[in-house]
C-alpha positions as CSV (number, residue, x, y, z in Angstrom):
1,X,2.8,232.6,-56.7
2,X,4.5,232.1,-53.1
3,X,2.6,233.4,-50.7
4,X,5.8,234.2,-48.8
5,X,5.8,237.3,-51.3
6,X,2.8,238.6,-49.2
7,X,4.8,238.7,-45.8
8,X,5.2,242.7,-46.7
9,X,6.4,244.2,-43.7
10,X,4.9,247.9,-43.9
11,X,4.4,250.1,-41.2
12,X,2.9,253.8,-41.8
13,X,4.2,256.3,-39.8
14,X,1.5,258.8,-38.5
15,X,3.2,261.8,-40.0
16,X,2.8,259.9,-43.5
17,X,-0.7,259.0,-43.0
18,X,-1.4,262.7,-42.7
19,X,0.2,263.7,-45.8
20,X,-1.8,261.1,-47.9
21,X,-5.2,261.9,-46.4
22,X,-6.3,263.4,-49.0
23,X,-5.6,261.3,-51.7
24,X,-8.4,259.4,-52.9
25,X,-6.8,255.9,-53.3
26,X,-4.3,255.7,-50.4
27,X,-3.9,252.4,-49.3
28,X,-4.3,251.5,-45.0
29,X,-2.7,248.2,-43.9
30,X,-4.5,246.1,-41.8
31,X,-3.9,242.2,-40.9
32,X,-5.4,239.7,-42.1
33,X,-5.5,235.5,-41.0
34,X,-3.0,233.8,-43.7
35,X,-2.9,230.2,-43.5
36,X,0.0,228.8,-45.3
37,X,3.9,227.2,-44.2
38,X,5.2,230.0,-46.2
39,X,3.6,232.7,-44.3
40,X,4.6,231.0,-41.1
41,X,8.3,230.4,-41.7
42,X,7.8,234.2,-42.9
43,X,5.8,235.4,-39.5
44,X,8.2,232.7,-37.3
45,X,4.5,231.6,-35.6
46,X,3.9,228.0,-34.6
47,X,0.8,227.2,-35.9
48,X,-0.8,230.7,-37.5
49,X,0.1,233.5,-39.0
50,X,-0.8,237.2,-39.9
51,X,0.1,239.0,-42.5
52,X,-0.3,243.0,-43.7
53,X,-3.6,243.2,-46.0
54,X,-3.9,247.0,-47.9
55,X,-7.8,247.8,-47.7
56,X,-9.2,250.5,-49.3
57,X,-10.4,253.0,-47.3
58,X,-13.0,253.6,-49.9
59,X,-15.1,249.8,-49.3
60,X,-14.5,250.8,-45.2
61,X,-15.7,254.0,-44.8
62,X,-17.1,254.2,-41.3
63,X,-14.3,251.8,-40.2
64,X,-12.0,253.8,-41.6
65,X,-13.8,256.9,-39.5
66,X,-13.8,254.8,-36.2
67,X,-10.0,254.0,-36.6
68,X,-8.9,257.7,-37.0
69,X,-10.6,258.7,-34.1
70,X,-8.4,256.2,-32.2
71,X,-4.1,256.6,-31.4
72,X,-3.0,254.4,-34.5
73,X,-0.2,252.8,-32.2
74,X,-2.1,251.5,-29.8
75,X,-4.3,249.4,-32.5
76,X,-1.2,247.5,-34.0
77,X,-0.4,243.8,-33.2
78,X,2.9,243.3,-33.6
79,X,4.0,239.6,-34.3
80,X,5.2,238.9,-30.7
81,X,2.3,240.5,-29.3
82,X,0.0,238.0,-31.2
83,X,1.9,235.0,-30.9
84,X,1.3,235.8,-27.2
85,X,-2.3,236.6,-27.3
86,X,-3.2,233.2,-29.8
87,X,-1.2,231.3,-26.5
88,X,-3.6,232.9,-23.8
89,X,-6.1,230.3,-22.2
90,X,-10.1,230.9,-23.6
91,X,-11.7,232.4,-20.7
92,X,-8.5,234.7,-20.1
93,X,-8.8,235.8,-23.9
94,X,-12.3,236.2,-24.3
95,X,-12.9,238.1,-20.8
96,X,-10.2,239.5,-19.3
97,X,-10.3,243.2,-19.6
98,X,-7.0,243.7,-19.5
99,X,-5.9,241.0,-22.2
100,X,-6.9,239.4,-24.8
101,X,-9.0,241.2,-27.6
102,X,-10.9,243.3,-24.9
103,X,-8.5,246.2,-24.7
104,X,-8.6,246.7,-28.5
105,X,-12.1,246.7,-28.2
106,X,-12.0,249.5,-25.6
107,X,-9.4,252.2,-27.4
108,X,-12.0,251.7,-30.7
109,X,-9.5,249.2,-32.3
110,X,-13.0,247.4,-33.6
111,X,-11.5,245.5,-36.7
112,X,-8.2,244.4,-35.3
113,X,-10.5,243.1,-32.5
114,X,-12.2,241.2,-34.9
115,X,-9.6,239.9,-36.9
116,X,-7.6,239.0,-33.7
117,X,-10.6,236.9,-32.1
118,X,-10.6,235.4,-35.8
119,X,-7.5,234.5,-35.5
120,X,-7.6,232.7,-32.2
121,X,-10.7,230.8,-33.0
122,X,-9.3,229.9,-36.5
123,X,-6.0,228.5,-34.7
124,X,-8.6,227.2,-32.0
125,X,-6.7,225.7,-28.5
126,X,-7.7,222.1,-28.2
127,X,-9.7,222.9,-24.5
128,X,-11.9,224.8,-26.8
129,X,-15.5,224.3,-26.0
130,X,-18.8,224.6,-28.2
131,X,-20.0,227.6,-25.6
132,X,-16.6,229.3,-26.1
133,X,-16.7,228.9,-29.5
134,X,-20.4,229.8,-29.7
135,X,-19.1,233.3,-27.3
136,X,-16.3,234.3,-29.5
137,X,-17.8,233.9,-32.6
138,X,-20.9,236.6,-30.7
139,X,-18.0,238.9,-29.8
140,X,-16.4,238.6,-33.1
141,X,-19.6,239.4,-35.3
142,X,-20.1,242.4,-32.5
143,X,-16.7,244.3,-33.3
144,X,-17.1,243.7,-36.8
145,X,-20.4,245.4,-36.8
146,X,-19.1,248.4,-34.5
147,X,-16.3,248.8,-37.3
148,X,-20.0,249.1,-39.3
149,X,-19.3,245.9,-41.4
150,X,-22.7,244.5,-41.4
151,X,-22.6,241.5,-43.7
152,X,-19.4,240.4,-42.4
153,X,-21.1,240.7,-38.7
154,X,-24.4,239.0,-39.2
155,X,-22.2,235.7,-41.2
156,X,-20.0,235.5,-37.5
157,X,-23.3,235.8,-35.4
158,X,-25.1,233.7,-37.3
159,X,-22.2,231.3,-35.9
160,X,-23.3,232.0,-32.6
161,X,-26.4,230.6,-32.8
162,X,-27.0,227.1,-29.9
163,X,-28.2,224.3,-32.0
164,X,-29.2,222.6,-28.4
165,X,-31.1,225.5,-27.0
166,X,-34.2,224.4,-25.9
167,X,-37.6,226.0,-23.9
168,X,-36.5,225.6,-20.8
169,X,-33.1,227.2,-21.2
170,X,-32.4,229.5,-18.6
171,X,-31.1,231.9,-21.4
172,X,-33.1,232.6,-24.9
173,X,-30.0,233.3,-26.3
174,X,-31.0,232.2,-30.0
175,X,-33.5,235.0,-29.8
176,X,-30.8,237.5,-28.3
177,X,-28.4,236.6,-31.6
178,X,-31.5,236.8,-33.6
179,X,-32.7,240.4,-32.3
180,X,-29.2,241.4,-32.8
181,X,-29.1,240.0,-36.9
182,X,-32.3,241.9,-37.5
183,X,-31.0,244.9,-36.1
184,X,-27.8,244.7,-38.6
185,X,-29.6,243.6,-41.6
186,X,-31.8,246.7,-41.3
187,X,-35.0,244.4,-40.6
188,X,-37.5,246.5,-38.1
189,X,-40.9,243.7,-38.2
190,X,-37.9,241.2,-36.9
191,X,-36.4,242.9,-34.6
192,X,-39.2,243.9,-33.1
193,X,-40.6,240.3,-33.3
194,X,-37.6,238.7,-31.2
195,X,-38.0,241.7,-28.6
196,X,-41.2,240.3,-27.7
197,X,-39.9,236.8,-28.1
198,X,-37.2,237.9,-25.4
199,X,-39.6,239.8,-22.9
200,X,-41.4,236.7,-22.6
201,X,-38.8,234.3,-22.0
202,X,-37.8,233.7,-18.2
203,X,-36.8,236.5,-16.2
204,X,-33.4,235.7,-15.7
205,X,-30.7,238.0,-15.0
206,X,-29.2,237.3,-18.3
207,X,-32.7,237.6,-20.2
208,X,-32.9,241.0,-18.6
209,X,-29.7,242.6,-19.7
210,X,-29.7,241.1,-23.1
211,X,-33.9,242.7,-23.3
212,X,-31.8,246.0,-22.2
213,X,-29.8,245.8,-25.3
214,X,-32.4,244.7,-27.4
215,X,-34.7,247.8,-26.5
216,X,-31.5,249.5,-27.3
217,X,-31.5,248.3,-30.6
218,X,-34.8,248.8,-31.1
219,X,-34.9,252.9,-29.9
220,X,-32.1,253.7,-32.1
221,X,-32.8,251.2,-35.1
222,X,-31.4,254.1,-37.5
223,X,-28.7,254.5,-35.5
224,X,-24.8,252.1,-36.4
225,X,-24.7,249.7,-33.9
226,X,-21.7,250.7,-31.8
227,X,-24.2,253.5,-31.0
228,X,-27.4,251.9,-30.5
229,X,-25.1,249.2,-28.6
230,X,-23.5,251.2,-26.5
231,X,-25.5,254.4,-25.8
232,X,-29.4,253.8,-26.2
233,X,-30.5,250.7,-23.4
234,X,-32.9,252.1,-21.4
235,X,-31.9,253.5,-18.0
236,X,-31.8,251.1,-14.8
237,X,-34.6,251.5,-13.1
């Protein structure tokens, strides 16, 4: 089948989501990462392409929930837009907070977050380093789990992992990422195992805030991530 027959090009209008809310098997688009000439003659993209995925709402609950509480226009990536945000440099992608996948992040658009920084590391810029590789791949798994898809986070965190960390690093980040996996994969002796890892490491600046997070985690352990992410580190003292 050519894959040029996936290059759908629906667009819900708000007023037609609302009348279908109710009915049990409507159908939300989202993008997806399609890797094929077809789809890019299709998209008109250089090198990669996205294309319109329909996602049950039913296998997405809570992403679902976090996406209506957001404007619906401000979480779609039109062609152009990504072709421009696939072309930004690394460090202007990954932390600017006024480009990149940042501002998607920051009006709750968690899974097109995700799928973008996919995107970008899947069409990966040749200046690409293993850190920023290592960082977007964190930040990735992180929106995925704050859309409240676990096993998808915990397989793009587990990419985060340094394989040349070693005891004198001035960041434990291994143990950060690992805290972090525990946490998602509902795994409390772990979690609080790497805690104490982490509160022993050196007290770096870095050590400190990610311990912050990590005692986060560790308060509201029932809690979804965004939440214990976002709202339980204890206060500065």
């Amino acid at each position: 089948m050519d894959v040029v027959n996936l290059c759908i090009g629906v667009w819900i209008s708000q007023h037609k989501m609302q009348q279908r809310q109710n009915a049990q098997n409507w159908l939300y688009c989202r993008f997806v990462v399609i890797t094929s000439s077809s789809m890019r003659k299709c998209m008109n993209l250089k090198v990669f392409s996205v294309a319109l995925l329909l996602i049950c709402p039913a296998n997405f609950a809570h992403a679902e929930k976090v996406k209506s509480q957001t404007n619906a226009d401000t979480c779609i990536i039109q062609p152009s837009q990504l072709e421009s945000l696939l072309a930004l440099p690394t460090a202007k992608f990954d932390q600017d907070q006024s480009g990149g996948w940042r501002p998607y992040s920051q009006n709750g658009c968690y899974l097109q977050g995700a799928m973008l920084i996919d995107a970008y590391v899947a069409d990966k810029p040749a200046k690409m380093t293993e850190t920023d590789h290592r960082n977007l791949s964190f930040h990735a798994g992180q929106l995925y789990a704050k859309a409240g898809l676990k096993k998808i986070a915990v397989r793009r965190i587990m990419l985060s992992l340094s394989l040349h960390e070693d005891a004198n690093s001035e960041l434990d980040w291994n143990t950060y990422v690992l805290a972090t996996i525990a946490f998602l994969q509902g795994d409390r002796r772990e979690l609080t195992h790497q805690r104490a890892q982490l509160s022993a490491a050196k007290p770096t600046l870095g050590n400190k805030i990610n311990l912050g997070v990590v005692d986060g985690l560790v308060s509201c352990f029932d809690k979804p991530y965004d939440e214990a992410y976002l709202k339980c580190r204890p206060t500065a003292k």
